[in-house]
C-alpha positions as CSV (number, residue, x, y, z in Angstrom):
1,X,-226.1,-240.0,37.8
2,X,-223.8,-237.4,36.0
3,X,-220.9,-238.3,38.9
4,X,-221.6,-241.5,38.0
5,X,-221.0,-241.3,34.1
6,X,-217.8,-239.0,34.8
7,X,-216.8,-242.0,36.6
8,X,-217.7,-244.8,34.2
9,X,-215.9,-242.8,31.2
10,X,-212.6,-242.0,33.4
11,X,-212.8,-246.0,34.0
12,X,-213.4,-247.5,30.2
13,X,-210.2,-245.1,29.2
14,X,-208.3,-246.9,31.9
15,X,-210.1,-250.3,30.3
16,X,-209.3,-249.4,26.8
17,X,-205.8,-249.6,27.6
18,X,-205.9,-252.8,30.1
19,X,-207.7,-254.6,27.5
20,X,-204.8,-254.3,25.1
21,X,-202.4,-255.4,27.8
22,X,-204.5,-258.2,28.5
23,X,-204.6,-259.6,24.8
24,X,-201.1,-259.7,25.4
25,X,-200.7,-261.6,27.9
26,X,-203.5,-263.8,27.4
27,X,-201.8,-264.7,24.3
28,X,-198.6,-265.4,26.1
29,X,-200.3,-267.4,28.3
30,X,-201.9,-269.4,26.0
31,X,-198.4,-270.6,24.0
32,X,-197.0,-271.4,27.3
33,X,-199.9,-273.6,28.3
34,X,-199.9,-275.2,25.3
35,X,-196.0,-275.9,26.2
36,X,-196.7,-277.3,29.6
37,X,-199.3,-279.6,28.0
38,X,-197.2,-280.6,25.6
39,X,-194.5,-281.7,28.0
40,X,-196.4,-283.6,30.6
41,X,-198.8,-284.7,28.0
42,X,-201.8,-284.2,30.2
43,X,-204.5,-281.3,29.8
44,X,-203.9,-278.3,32.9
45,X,-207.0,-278.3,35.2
46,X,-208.7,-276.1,37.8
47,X,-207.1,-276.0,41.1
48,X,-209.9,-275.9,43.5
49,X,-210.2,-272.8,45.6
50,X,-209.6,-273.2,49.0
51,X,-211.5,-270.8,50.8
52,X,-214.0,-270.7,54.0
53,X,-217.1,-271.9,54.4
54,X,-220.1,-269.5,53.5
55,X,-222.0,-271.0,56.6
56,X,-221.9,-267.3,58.5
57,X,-225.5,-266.8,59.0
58,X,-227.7,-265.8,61.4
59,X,-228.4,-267.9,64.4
60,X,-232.1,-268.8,63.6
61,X,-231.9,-269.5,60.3
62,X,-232.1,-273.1,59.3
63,X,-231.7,-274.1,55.4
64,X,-233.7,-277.2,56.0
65,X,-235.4,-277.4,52.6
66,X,-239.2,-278.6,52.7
67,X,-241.3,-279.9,49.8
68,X,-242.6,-276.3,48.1
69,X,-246.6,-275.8,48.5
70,X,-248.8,-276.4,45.7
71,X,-251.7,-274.3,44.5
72,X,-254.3,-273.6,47.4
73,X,-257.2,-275.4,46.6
74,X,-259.6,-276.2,49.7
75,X,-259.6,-274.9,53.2
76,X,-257.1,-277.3,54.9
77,X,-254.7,-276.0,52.7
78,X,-255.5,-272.4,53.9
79,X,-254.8,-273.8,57.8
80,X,-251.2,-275.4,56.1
81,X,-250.1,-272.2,54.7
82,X,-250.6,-269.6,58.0
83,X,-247.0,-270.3,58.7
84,X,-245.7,-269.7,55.0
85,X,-244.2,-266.6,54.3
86,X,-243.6,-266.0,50.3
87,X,-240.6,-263.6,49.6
88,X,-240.2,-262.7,45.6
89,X,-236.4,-262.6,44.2
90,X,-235.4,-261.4,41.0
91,X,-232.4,-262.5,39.1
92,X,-231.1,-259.7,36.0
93,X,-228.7,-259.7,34.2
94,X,-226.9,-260.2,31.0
95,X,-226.8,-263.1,29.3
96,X,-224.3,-266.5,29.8
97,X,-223.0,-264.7,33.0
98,X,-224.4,-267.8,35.2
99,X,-227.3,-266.8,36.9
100,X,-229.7,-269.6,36.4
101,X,-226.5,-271.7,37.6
102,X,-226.7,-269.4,40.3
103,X,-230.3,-270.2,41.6
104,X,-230.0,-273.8,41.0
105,X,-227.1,-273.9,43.4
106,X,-229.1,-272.3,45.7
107,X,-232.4,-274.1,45.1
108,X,-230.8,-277.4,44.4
109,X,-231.6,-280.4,42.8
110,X,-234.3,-281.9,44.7
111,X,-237.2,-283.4,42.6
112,X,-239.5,-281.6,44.7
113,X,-238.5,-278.5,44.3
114,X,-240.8,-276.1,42.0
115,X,-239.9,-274.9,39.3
116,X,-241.9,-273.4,36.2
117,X,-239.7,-273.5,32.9
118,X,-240.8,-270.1,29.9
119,X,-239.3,-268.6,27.2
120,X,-236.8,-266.0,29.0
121,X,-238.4,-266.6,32.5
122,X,-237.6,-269.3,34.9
123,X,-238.9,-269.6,38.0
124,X,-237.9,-271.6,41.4
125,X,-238.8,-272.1,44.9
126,X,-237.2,-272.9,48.1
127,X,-238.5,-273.1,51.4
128,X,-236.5,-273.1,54.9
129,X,-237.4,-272.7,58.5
130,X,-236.8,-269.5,60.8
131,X,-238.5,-269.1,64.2
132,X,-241.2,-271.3,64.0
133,X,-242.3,-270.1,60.4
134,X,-241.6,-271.3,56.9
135,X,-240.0,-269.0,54.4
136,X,-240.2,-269.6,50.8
137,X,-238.2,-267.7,48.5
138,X,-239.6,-267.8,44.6
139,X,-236.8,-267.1,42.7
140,X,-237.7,-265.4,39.4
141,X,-234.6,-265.6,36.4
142,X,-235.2,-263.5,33.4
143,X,-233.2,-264.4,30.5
144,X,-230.5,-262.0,29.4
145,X,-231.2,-261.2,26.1
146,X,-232.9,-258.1,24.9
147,X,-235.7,-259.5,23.7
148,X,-236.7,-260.6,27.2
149,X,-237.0,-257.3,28.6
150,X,-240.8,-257.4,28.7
151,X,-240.6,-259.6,31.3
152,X,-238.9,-257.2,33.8
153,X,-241.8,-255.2,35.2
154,X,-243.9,-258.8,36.1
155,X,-240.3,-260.7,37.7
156,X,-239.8,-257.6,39.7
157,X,-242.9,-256.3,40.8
158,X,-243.9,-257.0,44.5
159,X,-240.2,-258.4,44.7
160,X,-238.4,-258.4,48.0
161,X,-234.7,-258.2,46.6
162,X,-233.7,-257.8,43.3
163,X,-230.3,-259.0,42.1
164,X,-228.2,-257.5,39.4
165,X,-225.7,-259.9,38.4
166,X,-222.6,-259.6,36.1
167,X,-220.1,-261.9,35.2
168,X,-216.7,-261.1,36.6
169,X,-214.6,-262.2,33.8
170,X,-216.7,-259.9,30.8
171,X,-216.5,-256.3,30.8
172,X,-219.2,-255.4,29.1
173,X,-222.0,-257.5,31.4
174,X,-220.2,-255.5,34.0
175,X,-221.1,-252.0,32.0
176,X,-224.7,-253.6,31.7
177,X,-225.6,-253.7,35.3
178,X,-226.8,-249.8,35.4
179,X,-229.1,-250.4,32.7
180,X,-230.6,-253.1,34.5
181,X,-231.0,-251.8,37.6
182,X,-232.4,-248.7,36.0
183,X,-235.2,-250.7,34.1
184,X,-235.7,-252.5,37.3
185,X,-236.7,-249.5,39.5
186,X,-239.0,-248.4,37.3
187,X,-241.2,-251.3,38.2
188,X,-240.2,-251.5,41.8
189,X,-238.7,-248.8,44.4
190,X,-238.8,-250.8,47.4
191,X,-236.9,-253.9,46.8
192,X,-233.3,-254.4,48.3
193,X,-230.8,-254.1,45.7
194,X,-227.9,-256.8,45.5
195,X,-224.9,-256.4,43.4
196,X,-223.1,-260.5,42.6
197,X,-220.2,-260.7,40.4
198,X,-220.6,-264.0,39.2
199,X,-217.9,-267.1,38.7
200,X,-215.7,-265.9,40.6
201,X,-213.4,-269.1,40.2
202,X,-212.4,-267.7,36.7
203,X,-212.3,-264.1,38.3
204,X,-209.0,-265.2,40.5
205,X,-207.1,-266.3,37.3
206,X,-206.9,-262.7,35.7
207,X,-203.8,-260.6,36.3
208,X,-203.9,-258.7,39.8
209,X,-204.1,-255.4,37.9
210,X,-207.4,-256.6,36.2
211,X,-208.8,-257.9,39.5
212,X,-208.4,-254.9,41.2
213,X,-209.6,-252.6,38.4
214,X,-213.2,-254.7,38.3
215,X,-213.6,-254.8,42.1
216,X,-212.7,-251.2,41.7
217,X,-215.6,-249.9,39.0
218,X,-218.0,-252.6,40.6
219,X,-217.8,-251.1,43.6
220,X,-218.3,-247.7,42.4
221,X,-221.9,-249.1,40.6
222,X,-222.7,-250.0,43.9
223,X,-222.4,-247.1,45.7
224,X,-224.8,-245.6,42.7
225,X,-227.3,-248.3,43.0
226,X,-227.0,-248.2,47.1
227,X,-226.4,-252.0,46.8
228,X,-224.6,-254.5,48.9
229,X,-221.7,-256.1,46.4
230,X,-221.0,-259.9,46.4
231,X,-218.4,-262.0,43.9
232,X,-219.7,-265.6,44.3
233,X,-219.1,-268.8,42.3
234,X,-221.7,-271.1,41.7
235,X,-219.3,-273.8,40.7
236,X,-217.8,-273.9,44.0
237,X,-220.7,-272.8,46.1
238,X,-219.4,-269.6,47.2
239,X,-221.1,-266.7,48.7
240,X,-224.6,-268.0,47.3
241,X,-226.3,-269.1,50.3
242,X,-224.6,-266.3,51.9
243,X,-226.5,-264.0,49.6
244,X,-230.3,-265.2,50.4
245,X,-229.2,-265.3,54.5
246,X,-228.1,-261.8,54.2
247,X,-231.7,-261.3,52.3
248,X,-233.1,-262.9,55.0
249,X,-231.7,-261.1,57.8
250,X,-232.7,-257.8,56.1
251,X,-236.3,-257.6,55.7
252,X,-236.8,-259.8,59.1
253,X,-234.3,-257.5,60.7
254,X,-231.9,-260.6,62.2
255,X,-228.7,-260.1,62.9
256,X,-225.8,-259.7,60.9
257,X,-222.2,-260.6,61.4
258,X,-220.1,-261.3,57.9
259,X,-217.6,-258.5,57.4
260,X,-216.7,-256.4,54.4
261,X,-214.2,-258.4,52.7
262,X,-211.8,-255.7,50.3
263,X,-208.7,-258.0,49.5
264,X,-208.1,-258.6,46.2
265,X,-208.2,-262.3,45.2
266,X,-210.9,-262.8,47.7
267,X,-214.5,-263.2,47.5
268,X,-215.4,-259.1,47.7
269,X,-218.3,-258.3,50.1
270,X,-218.7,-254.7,50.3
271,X,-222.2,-252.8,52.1
């Protein structure tokens, strides 16, 4: 880790003086929006992305969502449940960086969907089809604040994959991930590790310069973490599904055919 801090200090004196740039031009910005506004007299909105579908999976994996289980209870629910294969996920990160916006993308809004509601836990399950068996992927969301870190060592324990997310538009959530990652491998060795830069549709407003300086220190935390990089959006449903397929055709071994995406402006996937 002492490459790694050499590398994290060189980057936040680069930051320190980005940051002042940027209040600069954000402030720009800002008086000539409110100028455009003024003249056409209607508010400016989001342009929707136009980018390609997140569909790339692998063959035999169907995202045909089934009603989740309930409790087992008597013995025909024992014969019901020897096709059902449980995978644990965490979600970590800071907080309001849009990760419980992130698994109900994924999970959806289907009333029978289950989901279990705690003070700085949320839970979530989904279940699909792959060869013949059911996969169900309980999706565990620990809340971002510090408060909440007790509840690391039970959302991560016996977890397949663990995700350490970030919002791609804050600094500082993106300076948080090592500590995260850190506190989660202290409960588990084994899981894959997953690096998502969230809201990624904010992400592709900021100047070039700041793009390319983010993808460029994210990348860097996941080389130290050994983890695959995504940017994703929730809002426009980007790279999330993509995510849990690549999850899926890790542990089962399946195969794998997205590329690394490097060009700024685009959705990153680095591994």
């Amino acid at each position: 880790m002492t490459q790694l801090t050499r590398k994290i200090a060189h980057i936040n004196i680069k930051w320190s003086l980005l940051d002042r740039v940027l209040l600069f031009r954000r402030f720009f910005s800002f008086l000539w929006d409110k100028i455009l506004m003024c003249s056409t007299g209607k508010p400016l909105g989001y342009r929707r992305l136009q980018h390609s579908s997140s569909s790339n999976s692998p063959s035999s994996i169907s995202d045909t969502v089934l009603p989740s289980p309930g409790p087992p209870s008597t013995s025909g629910d024992c014969d019901t449940d020897a096709d059902l294969v449980v995978l644990k996920i965490s979600l970590l990160g800071d907080c309001q960086i849009g990760k419980t916006s992130f698994m109900t993308k994924y999970v959806g809004d289907e009333e029978d969907q289950r989901s279990l509601q705690m003070t700085g836990l949320n839970l979530m399950d989904k279940i699909l089809f792959m060869g013949g068996a059911r996969i169900a992927f309980s999706i565990w969301d620990v809340g971002g604040d510090q408060q909440f870190v007790d509840h690391v060592p039970i959302a991560c324990k016996d977890a397949a994959a663990i995700l350490i997310m970030f919002d791609l538009t804050s600094r500082c959530t993106l300076n948080g991930v090592i500590g995260w990652y850190q506190e989660a491998r202290k409960w588990n060795q084994t899981a894959i590790p997953i690096l998502v830069g969230t809201k990624f549709d904010d992400f592709v407003h900021l100047p070039v310069y700041m793009q390319w300086a983010i993808v460029c220190q994210a990348r860097i935390y996941a080389r130290a973490m050994n983890a695959t990089l995504f940017f994703s959006s929730a809002t426009h449903n980007i790279n999330v599904n993509k995510i849990f397929k690549f999850i899926t055709a890790k542990l089962f071994n399946l195969p794998w055919t997205v590329e690394r995406n490097l060009t700024i402006g685009e959705p990153i996937i680095d591994f």
